[in-house]
TIROZA-808251 format. One record per residue (C-alpha): residue number from 1; residue in one letter; x, y, z. Coordinates in steps of 0.5 Angstrom, whole numbers, plus 500, padded with zeros to 3 digits. Layout:
<rec nr="NUM" rest="A" X="X" Y="Y" Z="Z"/>
...
***
This chain:
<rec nr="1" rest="X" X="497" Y="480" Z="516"/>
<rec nr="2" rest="X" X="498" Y="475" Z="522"/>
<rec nr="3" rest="X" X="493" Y="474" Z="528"/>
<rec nr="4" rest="X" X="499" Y="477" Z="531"/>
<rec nr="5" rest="X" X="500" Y="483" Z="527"/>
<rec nr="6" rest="X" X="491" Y="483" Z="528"/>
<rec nr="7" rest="X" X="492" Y="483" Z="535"/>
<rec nr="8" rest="X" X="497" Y="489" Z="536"/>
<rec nr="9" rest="X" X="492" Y="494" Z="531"/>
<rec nr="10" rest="X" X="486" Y="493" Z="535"/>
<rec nr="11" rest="X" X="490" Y="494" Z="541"/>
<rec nr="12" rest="X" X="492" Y="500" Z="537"/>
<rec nr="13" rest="X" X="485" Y="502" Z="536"/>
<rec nr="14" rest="X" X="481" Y="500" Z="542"/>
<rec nr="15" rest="X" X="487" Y="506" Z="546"/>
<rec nr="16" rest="X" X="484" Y="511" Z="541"/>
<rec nr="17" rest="X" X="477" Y="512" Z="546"/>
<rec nr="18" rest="X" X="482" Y="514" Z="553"/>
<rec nr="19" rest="X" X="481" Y="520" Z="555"/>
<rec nr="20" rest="X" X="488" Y="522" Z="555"/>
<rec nr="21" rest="X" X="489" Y="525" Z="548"/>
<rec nr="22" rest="X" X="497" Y="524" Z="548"/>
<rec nr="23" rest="X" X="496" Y="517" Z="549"/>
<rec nr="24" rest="X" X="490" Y="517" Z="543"/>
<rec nr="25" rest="X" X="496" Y="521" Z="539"/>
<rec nr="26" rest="X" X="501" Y="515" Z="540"/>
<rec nr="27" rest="X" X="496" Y="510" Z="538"/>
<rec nr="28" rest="X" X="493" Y="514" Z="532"/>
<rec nr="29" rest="X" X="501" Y="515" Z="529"/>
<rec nr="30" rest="X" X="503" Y="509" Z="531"/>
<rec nr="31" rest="X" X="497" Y="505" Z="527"/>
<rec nr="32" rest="X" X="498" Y="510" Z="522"/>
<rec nr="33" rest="X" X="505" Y="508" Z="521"/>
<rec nr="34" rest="X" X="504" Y="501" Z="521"/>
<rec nr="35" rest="X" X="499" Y="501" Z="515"/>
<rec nr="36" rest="X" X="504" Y="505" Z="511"/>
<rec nr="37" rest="X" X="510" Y="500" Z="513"/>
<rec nr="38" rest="X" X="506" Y="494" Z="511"/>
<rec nr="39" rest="X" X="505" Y="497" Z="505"/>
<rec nr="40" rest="X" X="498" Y="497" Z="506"/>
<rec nr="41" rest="X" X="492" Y="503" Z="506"/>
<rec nr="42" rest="X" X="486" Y="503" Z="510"/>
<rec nr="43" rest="X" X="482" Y="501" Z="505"/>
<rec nr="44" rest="X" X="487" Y="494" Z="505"/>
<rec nr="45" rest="X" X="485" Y="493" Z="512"/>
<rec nr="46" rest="X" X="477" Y="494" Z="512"/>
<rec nr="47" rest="X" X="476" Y="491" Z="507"/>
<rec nr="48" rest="X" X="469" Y="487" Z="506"/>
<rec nr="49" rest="X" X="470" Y="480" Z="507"/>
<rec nr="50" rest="X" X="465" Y="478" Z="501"/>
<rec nr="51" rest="X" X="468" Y="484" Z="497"/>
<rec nr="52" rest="X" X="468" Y="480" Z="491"/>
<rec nr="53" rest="X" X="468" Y="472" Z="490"/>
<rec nr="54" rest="X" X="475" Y="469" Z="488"/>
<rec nr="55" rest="X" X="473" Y="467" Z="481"/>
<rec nr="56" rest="X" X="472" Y="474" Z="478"/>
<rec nr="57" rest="X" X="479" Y="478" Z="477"/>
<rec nr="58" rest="X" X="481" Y="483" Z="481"/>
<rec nr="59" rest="X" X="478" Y="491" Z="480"/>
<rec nr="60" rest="X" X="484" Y="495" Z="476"/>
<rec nr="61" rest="X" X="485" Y="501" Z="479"/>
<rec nr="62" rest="X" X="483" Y="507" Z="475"/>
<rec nr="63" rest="X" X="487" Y="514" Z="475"/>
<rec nr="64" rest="X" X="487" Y="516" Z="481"/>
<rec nr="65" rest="X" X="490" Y="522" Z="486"/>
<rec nr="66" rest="X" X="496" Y="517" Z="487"/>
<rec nr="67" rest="X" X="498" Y="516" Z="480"/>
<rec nr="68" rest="X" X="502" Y="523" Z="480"/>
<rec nr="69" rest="X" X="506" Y="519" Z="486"/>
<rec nr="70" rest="X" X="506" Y="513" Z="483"/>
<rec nr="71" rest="X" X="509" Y="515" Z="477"/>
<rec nr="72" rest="X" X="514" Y="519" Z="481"/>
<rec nr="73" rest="X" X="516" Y="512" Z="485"/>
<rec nr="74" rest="X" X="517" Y="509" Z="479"/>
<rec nr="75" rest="X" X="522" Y="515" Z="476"/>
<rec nr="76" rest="X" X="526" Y="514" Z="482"/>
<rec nr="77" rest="X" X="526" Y="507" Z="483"/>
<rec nr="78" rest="X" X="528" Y="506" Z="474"/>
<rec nr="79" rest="X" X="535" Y="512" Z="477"/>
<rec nr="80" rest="X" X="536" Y="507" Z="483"/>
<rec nr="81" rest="X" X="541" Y="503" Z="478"/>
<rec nr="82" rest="X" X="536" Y="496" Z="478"/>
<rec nr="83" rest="X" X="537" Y="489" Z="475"/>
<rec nr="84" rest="X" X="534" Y="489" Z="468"/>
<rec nr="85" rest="X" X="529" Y="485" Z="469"/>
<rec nr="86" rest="X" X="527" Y="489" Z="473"/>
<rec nr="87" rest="X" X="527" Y="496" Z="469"/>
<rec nr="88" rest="X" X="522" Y="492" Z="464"/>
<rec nr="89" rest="X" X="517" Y="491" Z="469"/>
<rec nr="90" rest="X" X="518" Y="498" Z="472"/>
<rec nr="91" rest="X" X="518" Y="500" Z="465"/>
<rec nr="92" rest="X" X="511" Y="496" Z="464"/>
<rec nr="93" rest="X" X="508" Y="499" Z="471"/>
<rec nr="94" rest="X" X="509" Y="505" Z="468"/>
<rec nr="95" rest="X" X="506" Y="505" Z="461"/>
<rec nr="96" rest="X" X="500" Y="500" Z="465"/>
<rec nr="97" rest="X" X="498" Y="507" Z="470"/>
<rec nr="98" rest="X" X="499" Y="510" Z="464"/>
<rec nr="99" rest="X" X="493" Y="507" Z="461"/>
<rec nr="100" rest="X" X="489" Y="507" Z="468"/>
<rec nr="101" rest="X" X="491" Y="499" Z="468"/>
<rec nr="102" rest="X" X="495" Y="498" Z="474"/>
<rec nr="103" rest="X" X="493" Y="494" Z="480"/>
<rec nr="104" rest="X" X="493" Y="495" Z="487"/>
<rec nr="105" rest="X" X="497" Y="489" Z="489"/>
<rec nr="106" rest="X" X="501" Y="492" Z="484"/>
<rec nr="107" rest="X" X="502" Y="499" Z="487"/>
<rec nr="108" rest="X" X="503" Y="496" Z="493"/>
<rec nr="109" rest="X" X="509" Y="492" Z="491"/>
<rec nr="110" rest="X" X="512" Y="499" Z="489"/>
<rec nr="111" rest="X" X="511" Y="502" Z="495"/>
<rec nr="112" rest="X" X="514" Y="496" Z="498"/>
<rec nr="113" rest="X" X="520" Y="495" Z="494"/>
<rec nr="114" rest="X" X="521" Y="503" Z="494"/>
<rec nr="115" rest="X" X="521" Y="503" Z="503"/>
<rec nr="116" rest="X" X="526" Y="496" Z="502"/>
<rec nr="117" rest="X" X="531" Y="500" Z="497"/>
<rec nr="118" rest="X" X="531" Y="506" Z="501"/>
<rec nr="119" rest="X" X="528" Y="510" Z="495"/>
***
């Protein structure tokens, strides 16, 4: 995220404390479209700073709620008519979500390419 990306959230979120609730709305659904448009959830945004040392490899995402909607994703993205370089990765995504071993960065990616496709 960029220092100019930053600065436009906090804005966003300094106007969810006014008085007059329309404007707490505009902000509130904004910021929420934004997050989603970057591909990021809010977990993404606040995360710790000292979360984990960079050394150690990154927590795997277990099964979750959103595997049914990844799966999905993934389904919809495979009938698009993609290269098949990238029908092997889908394909592999699919099998590492079954087995709970899909990472968040790569859900991410999916969403992102999923929006970009128009999917």
């Amino acid at each position: 995220m960029t220092n100019e990306e930053r600065a436009a959230l906090i804005e966003l979120l300094d106007r969810l404390g006014f008085s007059d609730d329309a404007a707490v709305l505009e902000a509130a659904r904004t910021l929420s479209r934004k997050v989603a448009e970057a591909g990021l959830s809010w977990n993404d945004i606040i995360a710790l700073d000292d979360a984990a040392p960079a050394d150690e490899p990154e927590e795997v995402a277990a099964p979750s709620a959103d595997a049914d909607e990844t799966t999905r994703l993934i389904d919809r993205l495979l009938r698009k008519g993609v290269s098949e370089n990238l029908r092997e990765d889908l394909t592999d995504m699919k099998r590492q979500l079954a087995a709970g071993e899909l990472d968040n960065d790569d859900r991410r990616y999916l969403r992102a390419l999923a929006k970009r496709l128009g999917v």
